[in-house]
N, C-alpha and C positions, 0 to 999 in steps of 0.2 A: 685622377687629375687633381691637380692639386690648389688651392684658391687661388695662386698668382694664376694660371693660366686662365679662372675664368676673368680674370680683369682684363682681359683681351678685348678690344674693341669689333664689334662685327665687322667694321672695313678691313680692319689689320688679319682678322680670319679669312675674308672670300679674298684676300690680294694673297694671301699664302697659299692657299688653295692656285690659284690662278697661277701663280709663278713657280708652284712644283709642277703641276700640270704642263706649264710649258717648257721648264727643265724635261720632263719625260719626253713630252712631243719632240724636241730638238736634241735628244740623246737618240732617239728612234730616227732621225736624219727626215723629220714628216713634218714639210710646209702647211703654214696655216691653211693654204688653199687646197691641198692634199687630206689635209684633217678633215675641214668643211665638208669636203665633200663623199669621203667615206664616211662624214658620223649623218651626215644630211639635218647640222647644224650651220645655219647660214654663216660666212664670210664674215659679216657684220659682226653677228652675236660672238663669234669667237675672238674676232679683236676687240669689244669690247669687256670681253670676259679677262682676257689677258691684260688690257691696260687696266682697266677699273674694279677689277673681279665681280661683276651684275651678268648673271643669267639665271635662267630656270634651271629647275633643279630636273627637268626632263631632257634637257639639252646638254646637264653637265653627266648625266647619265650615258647617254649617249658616246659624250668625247670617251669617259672613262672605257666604255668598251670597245671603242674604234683605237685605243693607243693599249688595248689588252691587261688593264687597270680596274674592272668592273670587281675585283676581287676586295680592294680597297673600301669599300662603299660594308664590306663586313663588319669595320672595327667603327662605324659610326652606330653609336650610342648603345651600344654594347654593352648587354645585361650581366653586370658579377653578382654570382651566384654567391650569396654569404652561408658560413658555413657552422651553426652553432651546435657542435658535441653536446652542450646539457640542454637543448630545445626538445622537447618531444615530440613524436612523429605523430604531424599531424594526417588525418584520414580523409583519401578524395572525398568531396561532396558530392551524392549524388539525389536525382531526385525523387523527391516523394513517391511514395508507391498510390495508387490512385487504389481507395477504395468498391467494393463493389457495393452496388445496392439489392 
């Protein structure tokens, strides 16, 4: 990711979030009242998620698997592995061996 992106405002992220989710939902041909009530995110919460992008993150968990998008939720914050040929390998830690008396 590159600096422009993190200069993105948190509202400008959850309304992107919100308005592909409902690109999905409405390519799936699946009314807000349809979604509601398979993800058993209330009515409310999901118009408000859609106009103002504000919900829990247990709710928005939820729609993603009710609209078969739970796979999604993979690429958030997603560890790269770096890769340095002249690092030496380092050795698991393990621990101390307990003395006897």
């Amino acid at each position: 990711m590159s600096l422009v992106n993190n200069l993105i405002s948190p509202l400008d992220i959850r309304l992107g979030i919100a308005d592909r989710l409902k690109r999905i939902r409405l390519d799936q041909n699946v009314s807000q009242e349809q979604l509601a009530e398979r993800s058993g995110v209330s009515l409310g919460s999901l118009r408000r998620f859609e106009s103002k992008g504000e919900i829990s993150l247990k709710s928005l968990v939820r729609l993603a698997i009710s609209l078969n998008r739970a796979q999604d939720f993979d690429l958030l914050f997603q560890i790269e592995e770096e890769i340095d040929l002249f690092k030496p390998e380092s050795k698991p830690r393990q621990r101390a061996s307990r003395g006897t008396k």
